[in-house]
C-alpha positions as CSV (number, residue, x, y, z in Angstrom):
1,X,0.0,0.0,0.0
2,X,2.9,2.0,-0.3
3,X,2.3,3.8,2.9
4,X,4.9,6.4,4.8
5,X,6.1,6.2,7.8
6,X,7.3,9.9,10.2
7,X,9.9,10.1,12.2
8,X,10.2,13.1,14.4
9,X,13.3,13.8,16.4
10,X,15.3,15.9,18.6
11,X,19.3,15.6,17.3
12,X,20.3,17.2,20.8
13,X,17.9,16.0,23.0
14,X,17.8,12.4,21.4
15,X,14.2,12.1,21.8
16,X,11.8,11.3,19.0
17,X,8.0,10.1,18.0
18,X,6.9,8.0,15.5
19,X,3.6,8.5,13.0
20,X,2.2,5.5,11.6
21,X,3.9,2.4,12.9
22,X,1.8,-0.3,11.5
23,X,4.2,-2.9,9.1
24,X,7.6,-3.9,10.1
25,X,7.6,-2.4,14.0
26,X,10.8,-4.2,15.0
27,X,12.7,-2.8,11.6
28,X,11.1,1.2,12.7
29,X,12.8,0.0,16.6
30,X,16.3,-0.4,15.1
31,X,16.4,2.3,12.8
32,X,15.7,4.6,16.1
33,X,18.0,2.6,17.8
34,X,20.8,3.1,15.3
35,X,20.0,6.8,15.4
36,X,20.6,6.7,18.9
37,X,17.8,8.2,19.2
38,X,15.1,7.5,22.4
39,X,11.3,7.1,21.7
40,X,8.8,9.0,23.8
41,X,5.6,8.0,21.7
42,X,3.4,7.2,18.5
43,X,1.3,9.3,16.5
44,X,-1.7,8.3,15.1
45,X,-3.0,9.6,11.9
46,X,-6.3,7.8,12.1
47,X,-7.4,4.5,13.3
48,X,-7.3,2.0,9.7
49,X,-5.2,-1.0,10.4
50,X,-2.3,0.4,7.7
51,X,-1.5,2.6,10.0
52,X,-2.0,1.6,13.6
53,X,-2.4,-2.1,12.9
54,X,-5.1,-4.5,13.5
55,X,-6.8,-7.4,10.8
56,X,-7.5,-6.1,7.2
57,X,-8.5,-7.8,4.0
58,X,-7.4,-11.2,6.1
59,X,-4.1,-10.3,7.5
60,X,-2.9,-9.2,11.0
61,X,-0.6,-6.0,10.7
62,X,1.0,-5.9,14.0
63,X,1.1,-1.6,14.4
64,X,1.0,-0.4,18.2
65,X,0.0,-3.5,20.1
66,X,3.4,-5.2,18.7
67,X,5.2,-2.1,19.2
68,X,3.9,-1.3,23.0
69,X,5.5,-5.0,24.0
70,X,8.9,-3.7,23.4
71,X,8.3,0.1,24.4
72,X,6.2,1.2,26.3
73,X,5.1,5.3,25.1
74,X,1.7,6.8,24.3
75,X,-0.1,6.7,21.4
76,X,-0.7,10.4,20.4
77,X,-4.6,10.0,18.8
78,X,-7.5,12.2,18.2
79,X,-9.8,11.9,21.1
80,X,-13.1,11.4,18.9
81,X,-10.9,8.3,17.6
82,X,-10.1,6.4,21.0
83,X,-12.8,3.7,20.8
84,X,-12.1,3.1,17.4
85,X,-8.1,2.6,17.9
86,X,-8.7,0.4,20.8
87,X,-11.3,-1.6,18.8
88,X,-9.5,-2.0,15.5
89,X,-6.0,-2.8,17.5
90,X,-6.8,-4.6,21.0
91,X,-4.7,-1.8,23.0
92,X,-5.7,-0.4,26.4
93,X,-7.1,3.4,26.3
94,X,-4.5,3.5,29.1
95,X,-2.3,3.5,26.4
96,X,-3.5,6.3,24.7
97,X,-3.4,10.1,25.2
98,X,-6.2,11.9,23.7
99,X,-6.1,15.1,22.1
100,X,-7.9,17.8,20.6
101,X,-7.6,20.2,17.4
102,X,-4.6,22.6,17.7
103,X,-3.3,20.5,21.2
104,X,0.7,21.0,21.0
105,X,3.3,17.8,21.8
106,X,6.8,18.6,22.4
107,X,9.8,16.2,22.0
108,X,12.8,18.0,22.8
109,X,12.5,21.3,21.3
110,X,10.2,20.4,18.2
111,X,6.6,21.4,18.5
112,X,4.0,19.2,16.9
113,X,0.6,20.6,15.9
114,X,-1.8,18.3,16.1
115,X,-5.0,19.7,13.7
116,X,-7.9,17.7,13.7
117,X,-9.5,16.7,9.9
118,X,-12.9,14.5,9.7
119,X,-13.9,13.1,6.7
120,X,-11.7,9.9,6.0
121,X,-12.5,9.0,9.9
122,X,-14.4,10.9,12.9
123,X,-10.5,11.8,14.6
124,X,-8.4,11.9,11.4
125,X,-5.8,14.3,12.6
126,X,-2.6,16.0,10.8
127,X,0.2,17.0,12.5
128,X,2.3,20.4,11.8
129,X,6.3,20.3,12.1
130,X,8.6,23.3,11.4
131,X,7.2,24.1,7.8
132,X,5.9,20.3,7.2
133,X,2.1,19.0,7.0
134,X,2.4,15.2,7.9
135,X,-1.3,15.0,6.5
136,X,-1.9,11.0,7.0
137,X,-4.6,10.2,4.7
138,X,-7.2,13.7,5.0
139,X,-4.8,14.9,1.5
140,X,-2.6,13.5,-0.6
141,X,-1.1,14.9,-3.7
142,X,-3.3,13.8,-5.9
143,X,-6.9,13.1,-4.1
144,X,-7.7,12.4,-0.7
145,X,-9.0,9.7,1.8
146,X,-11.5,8.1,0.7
147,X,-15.1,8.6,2.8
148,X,-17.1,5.9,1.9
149,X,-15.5,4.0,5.0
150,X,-17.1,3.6,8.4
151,X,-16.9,6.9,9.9
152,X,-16.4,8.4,6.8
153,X,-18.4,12.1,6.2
154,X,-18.0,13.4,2.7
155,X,-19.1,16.8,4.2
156,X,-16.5,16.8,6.7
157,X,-13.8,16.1,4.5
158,X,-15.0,19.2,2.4
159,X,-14.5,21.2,5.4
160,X,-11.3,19.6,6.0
161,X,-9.7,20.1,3.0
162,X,-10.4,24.1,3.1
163,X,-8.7,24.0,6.0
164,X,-5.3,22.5,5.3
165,X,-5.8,24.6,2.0
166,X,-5.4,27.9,4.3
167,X,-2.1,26.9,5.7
168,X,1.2,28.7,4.2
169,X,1.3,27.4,0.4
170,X,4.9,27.1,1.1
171,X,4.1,24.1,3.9
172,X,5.7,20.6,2.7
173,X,3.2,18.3,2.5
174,X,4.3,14.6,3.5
175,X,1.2,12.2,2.6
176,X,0.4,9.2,4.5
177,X,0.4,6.8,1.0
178,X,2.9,7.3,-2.2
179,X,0.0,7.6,-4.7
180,X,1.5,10.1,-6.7
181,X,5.1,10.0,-8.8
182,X,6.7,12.4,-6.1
183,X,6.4,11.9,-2.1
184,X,5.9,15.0,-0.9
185,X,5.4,18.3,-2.7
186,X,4.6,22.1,-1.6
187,X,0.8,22.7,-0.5
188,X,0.4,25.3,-2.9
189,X,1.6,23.0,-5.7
190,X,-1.1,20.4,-4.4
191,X,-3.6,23.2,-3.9
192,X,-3.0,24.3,-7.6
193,X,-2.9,20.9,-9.1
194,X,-4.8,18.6,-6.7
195,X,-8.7,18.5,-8.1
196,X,-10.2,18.1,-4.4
197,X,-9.5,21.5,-4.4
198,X,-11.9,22.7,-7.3
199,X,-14.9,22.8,-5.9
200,X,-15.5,26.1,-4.3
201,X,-18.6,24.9,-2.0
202,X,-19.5,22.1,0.0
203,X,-22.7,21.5,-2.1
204,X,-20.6,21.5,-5.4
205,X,-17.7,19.2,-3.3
206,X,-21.3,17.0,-2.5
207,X,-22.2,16.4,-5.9
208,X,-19.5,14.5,-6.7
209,X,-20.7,12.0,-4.8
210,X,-24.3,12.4,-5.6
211,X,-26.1,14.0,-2.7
């Protein structure tokens, strides 16, 4: 599925999150132990098993649970997405550290933004780093996350979408899939390019999908 996975570190502090751990957790543990580098928690884009782990299309991705028997941190997730992480991946809510839209995490001296996007899932949630939109799957460069999913909201995504859209165009934006030749590109570039974007009101953005 050609997914990305983020990580965020401190060079000087040696601490460092990651975003997404669902496929190979132990090969993600010793790259951030060849770093050097010490990990003080996941983030969570949304709650699908490609990216926090959990059964899909008959296989068991291992994600967080795998991950939180070698290290125990918290995983950083929307808080209108708790019951559906802890469903779709067998962790504890202990485990987890809710957050809301525009909630700040610091590891070291790096602030993460955490901005909350419905429409691919209730808690879908991007996260903002030093000029760079980690944007899970809410946009990608071409097309966004699909919301004909449970917990999908064509309406929100709309909303969602105009949002990210109002950040500075010169934000890096660093898509939870590769489905596009390049793997990260400037927002206004995506903005410019990206046909989400055409639509200029939710009830145009609706008929798309036929409502």
């Amino acid at each position: 599925m050609v997914n990305f996975v983020y990580l965020i570190g401190d060079t000087k502090t040696r601490e460092c999150v990651i975003i997404d751990p669902a496929y190979a957790v132990s090969d993600l543990l010793q790259i951030v132990e060849q770093d050097q580098m010490n990990l003080v928690g996941v983030l969570a884009t949304h709650y699908h098993p490609d990216h926090v782990g959990g059964s899909m299309m008959g296989m068991n991705i291992e994600g967080v649970a795998a991950l939180l028997e070698t290290k125990q941190v918290p995983i950083h997730v929307n808080k209108n997405e708790s019951a559906w992480v802890t469903r779709t991946t067998g962790i504890s809510e202990k485990d987890l550290a809710a957050h809301e839209s525009g909630d700040k995490l610091t590891v070291g001296e790096i602030d993460i933004t955490f901005v909350h996007t419905p429409g691919h899932t209730p808690g879908s949630q991007c996260f903002l780093v030093e000029q760079r939109l980690v944007a899970g799957d809410t946009l990608f460069l071409e097309g966004c996350g699909r919301t004909d999913l449970p917990g999908s909201d064509p309406g929100e995504m709309y909303f969602s979408l105009q949002k990210l859209a109002q950040l500075p165009h010169d934000t890096l934006v660093c898509p939870g899939h590769q489905y596009s030749a390049m793997p990260s590109s400037d927002l206004g570039d995506v903005v410019a390019t990206n046909n989400v974007f055409k639509p200029q009101t939710q009830q145009q953005w609706l008929e798309w999908f036929g409502r």
